[in-house]
Structure formats: C-alpha cells, structure tokens
C-alpha positions in Angstrom: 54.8 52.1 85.7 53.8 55.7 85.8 57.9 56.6 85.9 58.5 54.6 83.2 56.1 56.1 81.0 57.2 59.4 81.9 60.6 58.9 81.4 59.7 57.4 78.1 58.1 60.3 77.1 61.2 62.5 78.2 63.1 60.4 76.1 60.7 60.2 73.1 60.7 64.4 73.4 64.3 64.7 74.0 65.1 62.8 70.5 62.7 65.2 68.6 64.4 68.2 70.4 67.6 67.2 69.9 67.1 66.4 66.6 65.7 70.4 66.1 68.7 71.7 67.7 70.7 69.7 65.5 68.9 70.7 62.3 69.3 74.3 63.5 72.6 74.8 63.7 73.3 73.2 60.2 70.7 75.0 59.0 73.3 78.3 60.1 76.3 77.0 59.9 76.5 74.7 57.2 77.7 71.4 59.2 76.8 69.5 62.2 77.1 70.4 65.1 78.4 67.1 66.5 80.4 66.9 64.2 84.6 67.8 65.0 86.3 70.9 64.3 84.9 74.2 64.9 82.9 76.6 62.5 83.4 80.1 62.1 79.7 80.6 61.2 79.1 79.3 64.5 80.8 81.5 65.9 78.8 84.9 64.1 76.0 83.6 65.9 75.9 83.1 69.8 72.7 81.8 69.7 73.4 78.7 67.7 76.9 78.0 69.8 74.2 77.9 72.8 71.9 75.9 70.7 74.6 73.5 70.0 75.8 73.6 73.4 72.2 73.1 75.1 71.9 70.3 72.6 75.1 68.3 74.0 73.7 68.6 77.9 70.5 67.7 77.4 71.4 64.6 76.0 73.3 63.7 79.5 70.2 65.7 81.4 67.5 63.3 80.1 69.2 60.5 80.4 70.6 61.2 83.8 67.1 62.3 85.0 66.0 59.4 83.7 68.1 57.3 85.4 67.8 59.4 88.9 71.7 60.6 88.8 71.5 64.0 90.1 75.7 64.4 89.9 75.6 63.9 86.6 72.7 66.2 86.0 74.9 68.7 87.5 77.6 68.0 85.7 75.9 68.4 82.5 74.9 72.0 83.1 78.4 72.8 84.0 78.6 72.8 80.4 76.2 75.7 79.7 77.8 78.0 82.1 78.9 80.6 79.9 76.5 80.2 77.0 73.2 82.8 78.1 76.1 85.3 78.5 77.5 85.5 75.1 74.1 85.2 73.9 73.1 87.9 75.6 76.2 89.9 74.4 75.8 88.9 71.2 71.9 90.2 71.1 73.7 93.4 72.2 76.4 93.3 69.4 74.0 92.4 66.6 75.5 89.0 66.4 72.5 86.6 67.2 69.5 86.4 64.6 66.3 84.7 64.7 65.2 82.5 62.0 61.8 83.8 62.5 59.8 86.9 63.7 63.1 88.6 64.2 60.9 92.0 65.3 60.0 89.4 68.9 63.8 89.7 69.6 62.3 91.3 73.2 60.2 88.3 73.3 62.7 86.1 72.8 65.0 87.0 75.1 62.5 87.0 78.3 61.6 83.5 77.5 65.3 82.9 77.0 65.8 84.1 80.6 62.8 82.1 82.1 64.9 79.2 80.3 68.0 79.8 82.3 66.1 80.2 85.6 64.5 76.7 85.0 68.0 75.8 84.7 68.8 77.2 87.8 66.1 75.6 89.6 66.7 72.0 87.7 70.4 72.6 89.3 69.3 73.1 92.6 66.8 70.0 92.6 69.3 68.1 91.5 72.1 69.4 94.4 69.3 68.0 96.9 69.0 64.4 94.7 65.3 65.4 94.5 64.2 63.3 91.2 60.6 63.8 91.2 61.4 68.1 90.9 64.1 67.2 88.5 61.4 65.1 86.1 59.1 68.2 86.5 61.7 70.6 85.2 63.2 69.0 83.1 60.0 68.5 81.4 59.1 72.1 81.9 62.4 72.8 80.2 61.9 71.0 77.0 58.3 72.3 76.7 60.4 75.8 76.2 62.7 74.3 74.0 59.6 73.0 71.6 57.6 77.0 72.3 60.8 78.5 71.5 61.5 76.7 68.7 57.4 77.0 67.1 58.1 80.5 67.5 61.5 81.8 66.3 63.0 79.0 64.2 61.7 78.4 60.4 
C-alpha cells in the first residue's frame, strides 16, 4: 500500500512537471515541444532543448520506476546524454537565458550540476535493479525540477 501511494504521488508530480516543461519551452519557442519538426528558437537556447529533452525521459523514468523496470530507466537517460554539455556550452556562448533572476546564472548552473549527478546516481541504481534507490532519486530528482523551476522560470 505504502508503494502504491508513492508511486502515485510520483506520477501525480510527474504530470505537473511535465506539464511545466512543456509550458516552458512554448513559452520560448513558440510551439510544443512534443510536437514534430524542429524549431530554430529551440535551438538559440540549449537550455530549453534540455528542457524538452529532460521532459521526454522522465516521462519513461516515472513510469518505468514505477513499474520497477530498471532497463528501461536506463534506456531513458540514454536520451539525455549529450544535453548538460550543450547547456553548459551554451551558458559559455551566451546562448541559454533564464526566464527569471538571470543575475543567479552561478546559481543555476551548480544546482544544474547536482541535477546531473542525481542522474548519475539514478543510473547506477538502476544498473543494480535496486528500486527502492531508484524511487528515492527519482523523487529527489523532480523535487529539483519543481526548486529549479520556483526559481528561474516566470
């Protein structure tokens, strides 16, 4: 009963964040980002391309947590390999903006960082099928997302 309200609550969170992440990158980019075809706006940003990325695998994440499938947990973040690094360049470039308190861009990117090491981490638990440290993560992770999103997004 206890993982079933858990794994409700994952769910219940995971439709709220998702639902940010969506509304954030069409609030940049002018369209969806589920939707097909490619926008160059999308690309001026790294940030929202990561957004919009992140978005996509945590849909598979909590569901696959949820459902105690540690492969395709892993196979999800396969999907975000990639996406820190352009962010990171594109912090360098000028590229990425914040919505909000732009002048925490320092900020930003160190919790951005402790994001991608609880990624790490929710990899490794899930390479040893370990679902009650994948559960804690994962909810770890989307407490970020929501923190992240209070503070940088409008």
């Amino acid at each position: 009963m206890k993982n079933t309200a858990r794994n409700l609550i994952l769910l219940l969170l995971f439709l709220v964040l998702s639902s940010g992440f969506s509304l954030a990158a069409s609030e940049h980019t002018g369209h969806h980002p589920l939707s097909s075809g490619p926008s160059t706006s999308v690309a001026l940003n790294p940030l929202i391309e990561e957004m919009t990325t992140l978005d996509a695998a945590f849909r598979d994440i909590v569901s696959a947590v949820a459902l105690g499938d540690s492969e395709r947990v892993r196979k999800a973040l396969e999907g975000i390999h990639g996406a820190k690094e352009k962010t990171n360049a594109g912090i360098h470039e000028g590229t990425v903006t914040l919505p909000k308190n732009t002048a925490r861009m320092k900020e930003f990117v160190e919790l951005d960082r402790k994001f991608h090491d609880k990624l790490e981490a929710l990899d490794r638990a899930a390479r040893h099928n370990n679902l009650r440290e994948m559960q804690r993560i994962t909810n770890q992770l989307l407490g970020g997302c929501v923190q992240c999103h209070q503070t940088f997004r409008k």
